[in-house]
MARTOR-854377 format. One record per residue (C-alpha): residue number from 1; x, y, z negated. Coordinates in steps of 0.5 Angstrom, whole numbers. Layout:
! MARTOR-854377
<site NUM; <X; Y; Z>>;
...
//
This chain:
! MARTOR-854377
<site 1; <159; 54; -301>>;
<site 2; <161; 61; -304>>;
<site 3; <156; 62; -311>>;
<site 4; <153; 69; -311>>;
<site 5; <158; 72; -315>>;
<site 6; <162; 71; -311>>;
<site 7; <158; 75; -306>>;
<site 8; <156; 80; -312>>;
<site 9; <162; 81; -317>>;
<site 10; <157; 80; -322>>;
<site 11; <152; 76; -326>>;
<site 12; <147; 81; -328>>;
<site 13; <141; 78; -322>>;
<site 14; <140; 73; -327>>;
<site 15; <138; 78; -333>>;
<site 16; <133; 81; -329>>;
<site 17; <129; 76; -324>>;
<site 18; <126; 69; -326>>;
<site 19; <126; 63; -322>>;
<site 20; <119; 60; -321>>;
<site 21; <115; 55; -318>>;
<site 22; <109; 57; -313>>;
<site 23; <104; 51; -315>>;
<site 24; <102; 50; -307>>;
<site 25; <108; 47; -306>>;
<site 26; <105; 40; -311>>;
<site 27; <97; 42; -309>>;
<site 28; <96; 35; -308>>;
<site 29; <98; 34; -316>>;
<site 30; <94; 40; -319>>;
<site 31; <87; 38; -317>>;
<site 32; <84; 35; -324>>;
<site 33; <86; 38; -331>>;
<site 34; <90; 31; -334>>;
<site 35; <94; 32; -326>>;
<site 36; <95; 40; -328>>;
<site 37; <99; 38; -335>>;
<site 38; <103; 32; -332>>;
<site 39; <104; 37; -326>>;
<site 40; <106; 43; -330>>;
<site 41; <110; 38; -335>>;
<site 42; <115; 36; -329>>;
<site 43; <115; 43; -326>>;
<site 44; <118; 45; -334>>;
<site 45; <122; 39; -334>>;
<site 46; <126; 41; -328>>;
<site 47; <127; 48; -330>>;
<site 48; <122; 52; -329>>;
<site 49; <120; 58; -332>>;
<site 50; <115; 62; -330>>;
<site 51; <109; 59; -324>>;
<site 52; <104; 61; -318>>;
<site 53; <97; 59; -319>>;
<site 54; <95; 57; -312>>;
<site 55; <91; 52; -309>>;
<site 56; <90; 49; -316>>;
<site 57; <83; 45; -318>>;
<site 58; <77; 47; -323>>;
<site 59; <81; 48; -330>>;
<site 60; <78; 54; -336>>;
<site 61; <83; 60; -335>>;
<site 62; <83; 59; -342>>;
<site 63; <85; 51; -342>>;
<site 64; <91; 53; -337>>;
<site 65; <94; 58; -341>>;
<site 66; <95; 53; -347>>;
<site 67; <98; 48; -342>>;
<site 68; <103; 53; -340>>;
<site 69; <104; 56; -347>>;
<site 70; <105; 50; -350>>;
<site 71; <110; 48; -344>>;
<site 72; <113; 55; -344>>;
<site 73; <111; 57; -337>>;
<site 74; <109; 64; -335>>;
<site 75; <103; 66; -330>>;
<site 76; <106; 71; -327>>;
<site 77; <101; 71; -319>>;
<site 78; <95; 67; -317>>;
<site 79; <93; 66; -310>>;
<site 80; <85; 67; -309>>;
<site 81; <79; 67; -304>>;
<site 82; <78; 74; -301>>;
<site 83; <71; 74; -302>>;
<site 84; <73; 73; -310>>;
<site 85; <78; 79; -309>>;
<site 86; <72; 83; -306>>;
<site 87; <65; 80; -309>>;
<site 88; <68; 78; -316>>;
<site 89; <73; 83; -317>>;
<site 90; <72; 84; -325>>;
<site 91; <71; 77; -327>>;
<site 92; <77; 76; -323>>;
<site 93; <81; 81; -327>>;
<site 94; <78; 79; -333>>;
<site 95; <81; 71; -332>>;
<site 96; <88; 75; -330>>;
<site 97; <88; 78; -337>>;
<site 98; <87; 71; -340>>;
<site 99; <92; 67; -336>>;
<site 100; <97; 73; -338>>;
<site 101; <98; 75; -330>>;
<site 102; <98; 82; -327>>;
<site 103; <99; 80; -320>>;
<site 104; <93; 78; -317>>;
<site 105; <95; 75; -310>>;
<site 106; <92; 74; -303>>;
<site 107; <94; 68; -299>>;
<site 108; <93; 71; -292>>;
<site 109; <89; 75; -289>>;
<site 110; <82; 72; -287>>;
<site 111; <82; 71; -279>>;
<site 112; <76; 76; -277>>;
<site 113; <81; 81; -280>>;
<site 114; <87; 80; -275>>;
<site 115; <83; 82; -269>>;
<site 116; <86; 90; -268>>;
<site 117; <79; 93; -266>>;
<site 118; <77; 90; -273>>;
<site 119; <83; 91; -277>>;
<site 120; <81; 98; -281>>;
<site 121; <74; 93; -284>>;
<site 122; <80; 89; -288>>;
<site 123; <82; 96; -290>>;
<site 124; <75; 99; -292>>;
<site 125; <74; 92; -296>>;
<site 126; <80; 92; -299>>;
<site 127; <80; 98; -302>>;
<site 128; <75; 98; -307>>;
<site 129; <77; 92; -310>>;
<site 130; <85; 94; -309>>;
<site 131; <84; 101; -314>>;
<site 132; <80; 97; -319>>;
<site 133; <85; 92; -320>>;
<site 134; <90; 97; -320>>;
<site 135; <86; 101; -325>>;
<site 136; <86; 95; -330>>;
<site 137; <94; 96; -330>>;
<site 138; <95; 89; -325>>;
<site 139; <96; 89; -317>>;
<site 140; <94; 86; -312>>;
<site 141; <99; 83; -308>>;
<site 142; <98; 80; -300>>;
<site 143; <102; 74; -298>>;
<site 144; <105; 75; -291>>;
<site 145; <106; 69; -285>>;
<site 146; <109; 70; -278>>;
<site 147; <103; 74; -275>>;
<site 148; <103; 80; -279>>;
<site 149; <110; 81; -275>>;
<site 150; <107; 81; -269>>;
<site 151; <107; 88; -265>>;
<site 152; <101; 91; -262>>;
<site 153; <101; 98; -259>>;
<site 154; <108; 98; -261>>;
<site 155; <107; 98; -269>>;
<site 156; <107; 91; -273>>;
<site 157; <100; 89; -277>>;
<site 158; <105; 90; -284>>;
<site 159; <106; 96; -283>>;
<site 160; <99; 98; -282>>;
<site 161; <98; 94; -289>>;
<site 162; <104; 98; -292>>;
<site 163; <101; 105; -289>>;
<site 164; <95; 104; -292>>;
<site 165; <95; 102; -299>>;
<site 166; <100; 106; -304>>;
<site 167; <105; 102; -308>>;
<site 168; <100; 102; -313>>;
<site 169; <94; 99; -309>>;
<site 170; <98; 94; -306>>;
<site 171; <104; 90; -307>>;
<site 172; <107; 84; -302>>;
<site 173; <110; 78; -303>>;
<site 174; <115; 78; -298>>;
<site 175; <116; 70; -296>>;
<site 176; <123; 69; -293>>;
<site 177; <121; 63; -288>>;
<site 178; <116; 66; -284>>;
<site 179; <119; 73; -284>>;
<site 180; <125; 68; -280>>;
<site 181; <120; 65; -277>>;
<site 182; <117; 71; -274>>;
<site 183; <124; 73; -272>>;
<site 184; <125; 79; -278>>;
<site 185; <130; 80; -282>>;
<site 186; <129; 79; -289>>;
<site 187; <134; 83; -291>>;
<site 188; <132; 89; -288>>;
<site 189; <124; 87; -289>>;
<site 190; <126; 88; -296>>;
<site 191; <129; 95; -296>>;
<site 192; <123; 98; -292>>;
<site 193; <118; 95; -297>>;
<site 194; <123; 96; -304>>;
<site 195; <119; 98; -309>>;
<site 196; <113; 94; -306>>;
<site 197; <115; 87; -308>>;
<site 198; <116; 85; -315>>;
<site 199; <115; 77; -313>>;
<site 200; <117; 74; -307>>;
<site 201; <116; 67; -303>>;
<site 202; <123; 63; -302>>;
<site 203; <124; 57; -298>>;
<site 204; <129; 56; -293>>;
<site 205; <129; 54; -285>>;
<site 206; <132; 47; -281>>;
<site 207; <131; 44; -275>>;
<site 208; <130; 38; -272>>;
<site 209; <131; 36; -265>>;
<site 210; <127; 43; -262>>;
<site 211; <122; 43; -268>>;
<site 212; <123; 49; -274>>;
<site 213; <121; 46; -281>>;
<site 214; <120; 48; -288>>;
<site 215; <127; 45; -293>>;
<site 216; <129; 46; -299>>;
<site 217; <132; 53; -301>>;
<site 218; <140; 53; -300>>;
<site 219; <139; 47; -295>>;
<site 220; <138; 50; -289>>;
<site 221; <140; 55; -284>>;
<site 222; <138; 61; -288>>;
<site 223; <143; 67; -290>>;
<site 224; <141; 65; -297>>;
<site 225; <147; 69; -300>>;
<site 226; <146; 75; -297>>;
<site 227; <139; 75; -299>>;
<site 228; <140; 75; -306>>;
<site 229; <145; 79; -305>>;
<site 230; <139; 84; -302>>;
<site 231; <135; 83; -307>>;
<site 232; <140; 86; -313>>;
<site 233; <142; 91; -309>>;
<site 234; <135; 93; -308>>;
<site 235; <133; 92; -315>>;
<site 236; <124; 92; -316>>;
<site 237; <124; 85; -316>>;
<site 238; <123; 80; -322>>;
<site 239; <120; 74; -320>>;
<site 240; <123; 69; -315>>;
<site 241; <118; 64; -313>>;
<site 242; <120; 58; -310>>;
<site 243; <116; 55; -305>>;
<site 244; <115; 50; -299>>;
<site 245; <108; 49; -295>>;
<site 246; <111; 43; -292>>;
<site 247; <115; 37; -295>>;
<site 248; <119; 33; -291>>;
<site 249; <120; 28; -297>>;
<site 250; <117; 28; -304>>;
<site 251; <114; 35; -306>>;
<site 252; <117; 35; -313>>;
<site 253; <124; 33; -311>>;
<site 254; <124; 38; -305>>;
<site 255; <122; 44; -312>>;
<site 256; <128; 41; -316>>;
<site 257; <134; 41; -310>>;
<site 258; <131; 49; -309>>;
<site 259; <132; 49; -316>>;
<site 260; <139; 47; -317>>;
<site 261; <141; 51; -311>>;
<site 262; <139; 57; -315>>;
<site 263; <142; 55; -321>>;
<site 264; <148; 53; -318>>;
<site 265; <147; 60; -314>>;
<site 266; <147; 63; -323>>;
<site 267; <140; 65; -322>>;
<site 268; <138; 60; -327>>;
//
């Protein structure tokens, strides 16, 4: 397989973007606090620079924070229930400030808002929250799956998002997988949202017999190069993030197989 700078003549991608870990990949070893620094321990040792919070159970922010600095870890987005985002939105940046994070990340969008006739509910909640957040110099940030891509009235659901926030109100972790899943191509989702997508999701797609599944970065049948290409081209994009919602095999050597694949690909 070609590196990348075969692909972009050059090494200045790994200057400028981190690779990390999305912790919802290992949730089931994050769920006490002595788990958490064992996890974050094995997550360092691998290579890893920067983390998601995601999925994690009961630990202080100030607690985490010590782990991850004594572990040289950066936090750099979290995944929270919507209802904090909406109801708790000024201890919910407060934590941020503590953790050292600036991207505050919704995992999906709750199901009652999918429905078209209840879509511009999710806009007037999120709103509110989306400004304050902003104004405490963070971002909410909306993590997508396939359904955003599914056209209603001739327009997709994250195109409605991406109209009715500014830049500054919401940011998008694109997820390579179920952009692919969805039948989009990541390449051109990045363009349209450029500049809107300073952490994205990376996790590549096989399949077994008729059955699509999640598999290590680089051990799939995405065009992983072209990919990473894109994101160099496009710029605006600072942190990579590694994750696989599903495991066919041991979560933590599924991380370290993605992880050497970008480091052989010059990114770390």
């Amino acid at each position: 397989m070609l590196s990348l700078s075969d692909h972009i003549g050059r090494k200045g991608l790994c200057n400028m973007i981190k690779v990390g870990a999305q912790l919802y990949t290992v949730r089931d070893y994050i769920q006490t606090e002595k788990d958490i620094e064992r996890t974050l321990g094995m997550v360092a040792q691998m290579g890893y620079q920067t983390i998601q919070v995601s999925a994690m159970g009961k630990i202080d922010p100030k607690k985490l924070r010590s782990i991850c600095d004594e572990l040289h870890l950066q936090i750099v987005l979290t995944h929270n229930p919507w209802e904090r985002i909406i109801d708790d939105t000024d201890q919910l940046i407060e934590e941020h400030r503590i953790l050292g994070c600036s991207y505050i990340g919704l995992g999906s969008m709750p199901v009652k808002y999918r429905n078209p006739w209840w879509i511009q509910k999710f806009m007037e909640d999120f709103q509110k929250p989306a400004q304050k957040i902003a104004a405490a110099g963070m971002l909410l940030m909306y993590h997508n799956h396939a359904f955003e891509f599914e056209k209603v009235n001739g327009t997709r659901l994250i195109e409605v998002l991406a109209k009715a926030f500014s830049p500054e109100e919401l940011g998008f972790t694109l997820d390579t997988y179920w952009v692919q899943a969805a039948g989009g191509d990541v390449c051109w989702w990045l363009e349209y949202l450029q500049g809107r997508t300073p952490c994205i999701h990376l996790k590549d797609m096989t399949v077994c017999g008729q059955e699509q599944r999640m598999a290590p970065v680089g051990s799939g049948n995405m065009n992983f190069p072209a990919i990473l290409k894109k994101v160099e081209e496009l710029g605006g994009i600072s942190h990579l993030l590694v994750e696989q919602d599903d495991c066919y095999g041991d979560p933590f050597a599924c991380l370290q197989a993605s992880f050497d694949y970008l480091h052989s690909m010059k990114l770390c």
